[in-house]
N, C-alpha and C positions, 0 to 999 in steps of 0.2 A: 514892461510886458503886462498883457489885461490877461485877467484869468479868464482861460477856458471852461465853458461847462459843456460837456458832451453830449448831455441827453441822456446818459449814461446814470441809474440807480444804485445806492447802497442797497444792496441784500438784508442789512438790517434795520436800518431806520427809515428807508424809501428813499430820501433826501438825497438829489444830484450831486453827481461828482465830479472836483474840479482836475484839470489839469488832462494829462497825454501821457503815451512812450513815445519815443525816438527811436529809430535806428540808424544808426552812424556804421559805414564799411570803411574799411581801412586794406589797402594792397602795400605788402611789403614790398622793399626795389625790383625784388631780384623774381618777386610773381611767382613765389613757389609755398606763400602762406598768406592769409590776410584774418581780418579780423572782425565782427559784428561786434557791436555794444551796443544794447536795451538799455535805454535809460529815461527816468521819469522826466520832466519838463518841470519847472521849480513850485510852480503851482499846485501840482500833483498832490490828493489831499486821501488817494485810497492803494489799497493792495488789491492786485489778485489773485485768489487765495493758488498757492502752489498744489494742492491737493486736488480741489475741485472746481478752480477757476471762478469760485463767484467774488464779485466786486463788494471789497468791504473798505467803509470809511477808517481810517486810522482810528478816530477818535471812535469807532463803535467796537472794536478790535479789543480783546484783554493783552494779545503779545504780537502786535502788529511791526515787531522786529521781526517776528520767526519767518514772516510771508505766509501763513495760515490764517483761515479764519479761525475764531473758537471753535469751532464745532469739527472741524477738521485737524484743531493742536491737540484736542483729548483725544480724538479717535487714534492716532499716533505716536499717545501713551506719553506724551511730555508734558509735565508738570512744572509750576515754576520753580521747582529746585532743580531739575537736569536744565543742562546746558543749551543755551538755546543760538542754532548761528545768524546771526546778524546779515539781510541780505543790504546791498547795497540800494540804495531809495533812488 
């Protein structure tokens, strides 16, 4: 698979970013539940931030586990000693 570049900027260092989401639906048998999964494409080399939606490269990110940018993990008052939840990439 070739990596995608979208055209698409990092927030903090300008530099384009690689990769996509996906969405995958799922219908159980019986069509009384299904399911959506977002998921990144393997390439995929940024977050966007769950606060404020801007695109940040992992590698310009301080805890690009949390799904924040920095500027949106301080604002939110977590420090790297609380716990932070780990989104799925």
């Amino acid at each position: 698979m070739q990596d995608r570049i979208s055209g698409d900027v990092c927030s903090v260092c300008g530099k384009e970013v690689r990769g996509d989401f996906t969405v995958q639906e799922s219908e159980a048998k019986n069509a009384d539940s299904f399911a959506i999964v977002i998921a990144g494409t393997p390439d995929r080399d940024f977050n966007d931030c769950d606060g404020c939606n801007t695109r940040v490269h992992w590698r310009c990110s301080k805890h690009p586990e949390s799904g924040y940018c920095d500027r949106c993990f301080e604002k939110y008052h977590q420090s790297s000693n609380d716990t932070v939840h780990s989104r799925v990439n």
